[in-house]
C-alpha positions as CSV (number, residue, x, y, z in Angstrom):
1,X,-184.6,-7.0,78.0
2,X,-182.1,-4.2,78.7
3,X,-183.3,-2.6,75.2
4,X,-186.7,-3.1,75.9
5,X,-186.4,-1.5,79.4
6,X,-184.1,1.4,77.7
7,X,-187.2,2.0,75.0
8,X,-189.5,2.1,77.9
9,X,-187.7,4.7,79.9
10,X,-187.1,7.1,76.7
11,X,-190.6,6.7,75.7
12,X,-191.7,8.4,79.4
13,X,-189.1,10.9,79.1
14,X,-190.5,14.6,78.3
15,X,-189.6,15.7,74.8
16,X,-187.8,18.5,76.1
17,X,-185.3,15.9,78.1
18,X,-185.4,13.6,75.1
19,X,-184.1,16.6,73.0
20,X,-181.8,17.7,75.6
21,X,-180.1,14.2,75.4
22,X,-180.2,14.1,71.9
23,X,-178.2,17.1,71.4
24,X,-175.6,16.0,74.0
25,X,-174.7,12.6,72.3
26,X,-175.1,13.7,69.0
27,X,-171.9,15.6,66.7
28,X,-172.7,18.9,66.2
29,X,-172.7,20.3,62.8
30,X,-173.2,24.0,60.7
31,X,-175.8,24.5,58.2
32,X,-175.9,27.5,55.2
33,X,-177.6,27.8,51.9
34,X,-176.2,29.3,48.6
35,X,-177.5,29.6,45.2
36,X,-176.8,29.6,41.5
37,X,-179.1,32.7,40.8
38,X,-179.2,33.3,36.9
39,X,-180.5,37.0,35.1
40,X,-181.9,36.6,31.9
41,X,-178.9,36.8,30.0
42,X,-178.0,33.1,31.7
43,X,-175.1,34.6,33.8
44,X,-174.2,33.7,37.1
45,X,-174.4,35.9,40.4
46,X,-171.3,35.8,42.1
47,X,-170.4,38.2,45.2
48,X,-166.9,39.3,46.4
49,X,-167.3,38.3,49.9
50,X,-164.4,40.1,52.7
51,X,-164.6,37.0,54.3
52,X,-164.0,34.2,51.6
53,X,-160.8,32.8,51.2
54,X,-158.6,33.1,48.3
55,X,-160.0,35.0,45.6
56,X,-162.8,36.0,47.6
57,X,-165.6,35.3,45.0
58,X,-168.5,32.6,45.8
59,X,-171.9,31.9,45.1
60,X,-174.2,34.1,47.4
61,X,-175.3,32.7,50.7
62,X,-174.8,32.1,54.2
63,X,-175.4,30.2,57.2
64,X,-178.8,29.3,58.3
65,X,-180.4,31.0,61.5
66,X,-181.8,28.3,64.4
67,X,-185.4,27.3,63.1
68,X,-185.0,28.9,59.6
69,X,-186.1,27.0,57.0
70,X,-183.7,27.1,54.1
71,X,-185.5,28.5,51.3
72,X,-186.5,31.3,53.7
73,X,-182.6,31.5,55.1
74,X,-180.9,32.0,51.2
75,X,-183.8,34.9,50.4
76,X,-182.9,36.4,54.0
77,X,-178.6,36.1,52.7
78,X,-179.4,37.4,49.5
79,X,-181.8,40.4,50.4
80,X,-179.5,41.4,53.2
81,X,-176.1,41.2,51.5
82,X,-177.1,42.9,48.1
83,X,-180.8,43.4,48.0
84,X,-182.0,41.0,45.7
85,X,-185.5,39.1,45.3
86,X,-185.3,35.9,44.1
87,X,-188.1,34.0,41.8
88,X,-188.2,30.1,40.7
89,X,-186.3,29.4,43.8
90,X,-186.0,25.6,43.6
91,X,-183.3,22.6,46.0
92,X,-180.9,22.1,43.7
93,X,-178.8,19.5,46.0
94,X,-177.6,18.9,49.5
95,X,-173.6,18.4,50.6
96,X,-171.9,17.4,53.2
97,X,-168.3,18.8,53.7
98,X,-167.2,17.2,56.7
99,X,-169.2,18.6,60.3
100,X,-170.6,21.0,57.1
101,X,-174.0,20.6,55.5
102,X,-174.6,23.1,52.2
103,X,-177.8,23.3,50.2
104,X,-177.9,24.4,47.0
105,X,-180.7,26.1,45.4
106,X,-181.1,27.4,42.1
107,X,-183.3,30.5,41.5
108,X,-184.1,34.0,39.0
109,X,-182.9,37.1,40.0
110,X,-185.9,39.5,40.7
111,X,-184.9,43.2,40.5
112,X,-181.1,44.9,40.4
113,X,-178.7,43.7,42.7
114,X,-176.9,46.9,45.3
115,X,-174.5,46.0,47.9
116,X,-175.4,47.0,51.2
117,X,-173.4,45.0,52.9
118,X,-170.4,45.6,55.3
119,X,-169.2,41.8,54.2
120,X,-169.6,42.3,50.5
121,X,-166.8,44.1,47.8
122,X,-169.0,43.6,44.8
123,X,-171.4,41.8,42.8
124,X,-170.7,40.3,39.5
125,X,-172.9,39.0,36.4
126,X,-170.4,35.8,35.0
127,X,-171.2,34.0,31.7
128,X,-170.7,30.2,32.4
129,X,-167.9,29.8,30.8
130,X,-165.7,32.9,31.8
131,X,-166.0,32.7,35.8
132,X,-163.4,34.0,37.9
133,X,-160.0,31.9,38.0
134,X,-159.8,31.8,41.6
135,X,-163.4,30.7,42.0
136,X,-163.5,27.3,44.0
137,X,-163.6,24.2,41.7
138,X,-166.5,22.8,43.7
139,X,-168.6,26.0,43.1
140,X,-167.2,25.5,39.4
141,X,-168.6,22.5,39.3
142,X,-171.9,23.4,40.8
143,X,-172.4,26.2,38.7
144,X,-171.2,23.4,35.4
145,X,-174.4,21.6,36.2
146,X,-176.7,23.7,37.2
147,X,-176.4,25.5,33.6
148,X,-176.2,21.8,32.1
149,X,-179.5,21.3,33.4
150,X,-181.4,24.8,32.2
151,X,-183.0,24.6,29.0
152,X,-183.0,27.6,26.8
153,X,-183.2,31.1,27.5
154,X,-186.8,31.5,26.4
155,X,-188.0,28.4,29.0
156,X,-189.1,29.0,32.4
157,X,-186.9,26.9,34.1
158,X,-184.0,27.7,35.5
């Protein structure tokens, strides 16, 4: 009865109090978007961020603006940090890292990489198997099987 009556009452409710409620009760979380962007030589994009911890190089990325959809949110990182257009952008997977949710898209870069900006050192172009030592093992590993799933340089997948 109580459920029912419950159901009844949020049913009436305007979706704007609905929402309101919602995002009172509910844990609050961050969302960003990297990727494993490839040039034709199969390397690996990796940026030396000023804000990274320990050796400061990552895959390129960042954290998602309210009501940006991902896909648009990793171009937006990418173009603003070092200029770059991406092609064959594709979801590679979604994490969770605790109150943390990361997708992970692979793409192609499109054009010549320049930093421009204030929270990037450098850019670098990494073969697979020679990425910087102080490079997170869980980016490691991302990068590990992105380039297991890629088929030869000639294919148009990533």
């Amino acid at each position: 009865m109580l459920r029912k009556t419950i159901g009844d009452v949020w049913k009436i409710l305007p979706w704007r109090v609905r929402a309101k409620i919602i995002r009172l009760t509910q844990q609050k979380f961050t969302v960003s978007a990297a990727a494993v962007v490839l040039n034709p030589e199969r390397e690996v994009l990796l940026l030396n961020h000023v804000l990274r911890p320990s050796s400061g190089w990552g895959l390129p990325g960042g954290f998602l603006q309210k009501g940006e959809q991902p896909d648009d949110g990793i171009r937006r990182e990418i173009r603003e940090e070092i200029d770059l257009e991406l092609d064959s952008l594709a979801l590679f997977r979604v994490r969770t890292l605790g109150s943390h949710i990361e997708m992970i898209f692979t793409a192609r870069a499109a054009g010549t990489p320049k930093v421009i900006s204030r929270e990037i050192y450098e850019f670098g172009w990494f073969d697979p198997a020679s990425l910087p030592a102080k490079l997170s093992i869980s980016q490691k590993n991302v990068i590990n099987k992105v380039m297991n799933l890629t088929f030869d340089k000639n294919s148009t997948a990533v």
